[in-house]
TINUFI-76258 format. One record per residue (C-alpha): residue number from 1; x, y, z. Coordinates in pm, 1 decimal. Layout:
// residues N
num=NUM	x=X	y=Y	z=Z
...
END
This chain:
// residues 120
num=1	x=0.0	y=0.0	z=0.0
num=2	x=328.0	y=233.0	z=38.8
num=3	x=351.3	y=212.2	z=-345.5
num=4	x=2.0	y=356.3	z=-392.1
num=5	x=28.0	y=623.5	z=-156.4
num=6	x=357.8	y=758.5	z=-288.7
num=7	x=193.0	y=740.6	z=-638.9
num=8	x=-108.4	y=912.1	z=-577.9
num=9	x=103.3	y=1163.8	z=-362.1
num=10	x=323.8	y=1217.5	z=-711.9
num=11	x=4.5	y=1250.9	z=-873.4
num=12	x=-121.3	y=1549.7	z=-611.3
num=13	x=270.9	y=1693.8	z=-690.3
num=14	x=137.5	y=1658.9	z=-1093.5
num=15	x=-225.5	y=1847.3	z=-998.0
num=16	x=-8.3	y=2110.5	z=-842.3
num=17	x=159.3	y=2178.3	z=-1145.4
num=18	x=-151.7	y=2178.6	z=-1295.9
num=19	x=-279.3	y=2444.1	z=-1087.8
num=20	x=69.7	y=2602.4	z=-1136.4
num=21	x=7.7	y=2638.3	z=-1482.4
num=22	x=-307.8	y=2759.2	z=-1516.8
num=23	x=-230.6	y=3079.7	z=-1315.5
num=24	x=25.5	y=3195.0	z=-1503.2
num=25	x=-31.5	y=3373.7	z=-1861.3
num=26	x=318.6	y=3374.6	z=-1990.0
num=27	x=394.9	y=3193.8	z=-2376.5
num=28	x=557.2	y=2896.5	z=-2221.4
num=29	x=247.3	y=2785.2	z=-2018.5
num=30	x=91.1	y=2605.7	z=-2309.0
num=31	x=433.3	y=2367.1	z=-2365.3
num=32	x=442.8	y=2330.5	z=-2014.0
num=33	x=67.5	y=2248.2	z=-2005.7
num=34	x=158.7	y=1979.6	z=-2333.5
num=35	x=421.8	y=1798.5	z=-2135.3
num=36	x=228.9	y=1823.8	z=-1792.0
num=37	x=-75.1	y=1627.1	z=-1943.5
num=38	x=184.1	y=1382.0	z=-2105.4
num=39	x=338.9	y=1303.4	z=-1747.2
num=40	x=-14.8	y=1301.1	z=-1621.7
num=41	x=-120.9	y=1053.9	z=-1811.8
num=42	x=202.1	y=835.0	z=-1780.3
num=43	x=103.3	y=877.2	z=-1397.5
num=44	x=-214.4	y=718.2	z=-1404.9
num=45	x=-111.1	y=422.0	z=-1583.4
num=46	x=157.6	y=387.3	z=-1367.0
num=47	x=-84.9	y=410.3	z=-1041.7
num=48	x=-310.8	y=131.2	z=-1187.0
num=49	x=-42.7	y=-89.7	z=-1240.8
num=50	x=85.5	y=-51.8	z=-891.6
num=51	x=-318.9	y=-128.9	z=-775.2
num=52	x=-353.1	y=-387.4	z=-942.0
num=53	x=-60.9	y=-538.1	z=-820.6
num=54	x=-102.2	y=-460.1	z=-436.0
num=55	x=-487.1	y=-594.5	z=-476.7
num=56	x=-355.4	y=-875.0	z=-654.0
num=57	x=-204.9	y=-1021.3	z=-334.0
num=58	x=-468.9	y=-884.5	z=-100.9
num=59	x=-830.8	y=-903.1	z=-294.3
num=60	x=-1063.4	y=-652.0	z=-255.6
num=61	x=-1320.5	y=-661.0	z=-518.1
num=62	x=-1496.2	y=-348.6	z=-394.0
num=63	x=-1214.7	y=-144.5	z=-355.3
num=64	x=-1077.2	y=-244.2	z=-740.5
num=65	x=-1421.9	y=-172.9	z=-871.7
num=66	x=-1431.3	y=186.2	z=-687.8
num=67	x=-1086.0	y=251.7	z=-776.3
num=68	x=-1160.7	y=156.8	z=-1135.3
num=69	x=-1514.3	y=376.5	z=-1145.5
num=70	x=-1310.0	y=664.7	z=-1029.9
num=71	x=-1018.1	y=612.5	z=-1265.8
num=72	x=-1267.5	y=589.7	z=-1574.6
num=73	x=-1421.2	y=903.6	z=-1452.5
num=74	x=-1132.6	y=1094.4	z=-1443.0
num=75	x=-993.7	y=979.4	z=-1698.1
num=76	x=-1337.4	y=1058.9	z=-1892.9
num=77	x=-1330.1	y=1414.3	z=-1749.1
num=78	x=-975.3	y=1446.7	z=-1886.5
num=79	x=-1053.7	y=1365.3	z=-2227.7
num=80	x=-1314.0	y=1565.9	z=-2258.2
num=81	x=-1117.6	y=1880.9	z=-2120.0
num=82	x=-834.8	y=1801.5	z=-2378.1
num=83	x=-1029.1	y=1731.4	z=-2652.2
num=84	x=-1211.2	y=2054.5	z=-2619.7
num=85	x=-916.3	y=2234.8	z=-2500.9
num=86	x=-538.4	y=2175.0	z=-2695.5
num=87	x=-289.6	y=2355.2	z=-2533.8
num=88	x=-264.8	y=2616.0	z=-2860.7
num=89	x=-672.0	y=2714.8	z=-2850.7
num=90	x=-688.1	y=2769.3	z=-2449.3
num=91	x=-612.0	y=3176.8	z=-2520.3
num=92	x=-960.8	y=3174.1	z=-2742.8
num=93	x=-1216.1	y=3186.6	z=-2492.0
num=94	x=-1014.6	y=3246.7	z=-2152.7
num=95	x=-1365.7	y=3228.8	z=-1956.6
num=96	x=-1481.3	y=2896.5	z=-2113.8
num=97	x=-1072.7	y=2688.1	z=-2046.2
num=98	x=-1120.9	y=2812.1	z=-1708.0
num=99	x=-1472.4	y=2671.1	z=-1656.0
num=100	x=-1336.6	y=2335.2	z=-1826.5
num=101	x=-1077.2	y=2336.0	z=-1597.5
num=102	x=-1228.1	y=2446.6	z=-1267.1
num=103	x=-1407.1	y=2139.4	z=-1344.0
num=104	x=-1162.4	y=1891.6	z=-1391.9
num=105	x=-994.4	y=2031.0	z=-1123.7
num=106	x=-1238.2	y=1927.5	z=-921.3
num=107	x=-1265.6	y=1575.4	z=-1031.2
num=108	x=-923.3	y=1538.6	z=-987.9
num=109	x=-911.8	y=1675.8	z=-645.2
num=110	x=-1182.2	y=1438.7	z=-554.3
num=111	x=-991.9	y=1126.9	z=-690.7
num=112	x=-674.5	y=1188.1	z=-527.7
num=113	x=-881.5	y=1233.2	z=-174.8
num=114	x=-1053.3	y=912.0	z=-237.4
num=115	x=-726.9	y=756.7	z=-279.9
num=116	x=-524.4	y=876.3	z=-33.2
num=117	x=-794.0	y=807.4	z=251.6
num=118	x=-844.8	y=444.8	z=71.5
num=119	x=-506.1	y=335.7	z=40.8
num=120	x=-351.3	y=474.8	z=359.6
END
């Protein structure tokens, strides 16, 4: 369970960056955005490896389904927000990126509570 935690406390270092990011308004803040959603992503493969693993030698059905439910949802919420926002169109409509974002912020947040307080 040491595994998870670190990983989904590297993932909270990633939403900080994230947050990071979105508060400034310089011209390197959409390459740093690029690479941030790259790492992102490599992060959340790398945290359902290590679950699947640790639950692997400990079952918990429940737990995998919720973890997997929440995963998907992010993971949904992502997608969406990237699709509809690429790093080079997020100056177009300033008000609309930040709604996108405030939400999947927020989904985010959520999922790295749930998994911190579930695999303590």
């Amino acid at each position: 369970m040491q595994a998870i935690a670190q990983q989904f406390g590297l993932l909270g270092q990633i939403y900080q960056q994230f947050v990071d990011i979105s508060e400034r308004d310089d011209p390197r803040r959409k390459q740093d955005l690029v690479t941030a959603r790259r790492v992102l992503q490599e992060g959340l493969q790398q945290l359902e490896i290590i679950v699947k693993e640790a639950l692997e030698d400990m079952p918990n059905a429940e737990l995998m389904r919720d973890f997997s439910t929440r995963l998907t949802q992010l993971r949904s919420s992502l997608a969406y927000h990237q699709g509809s926002w690429p790093a080079v169109l997020i100056d177009e409509d300033k008000e609309g990126y930040r709604a996108s974002l405030d939400e999947v912020q927020q989904v985010f947040a959520d999922f790295l509570m749930w998994g911190k307080k579930s695999f303590q």
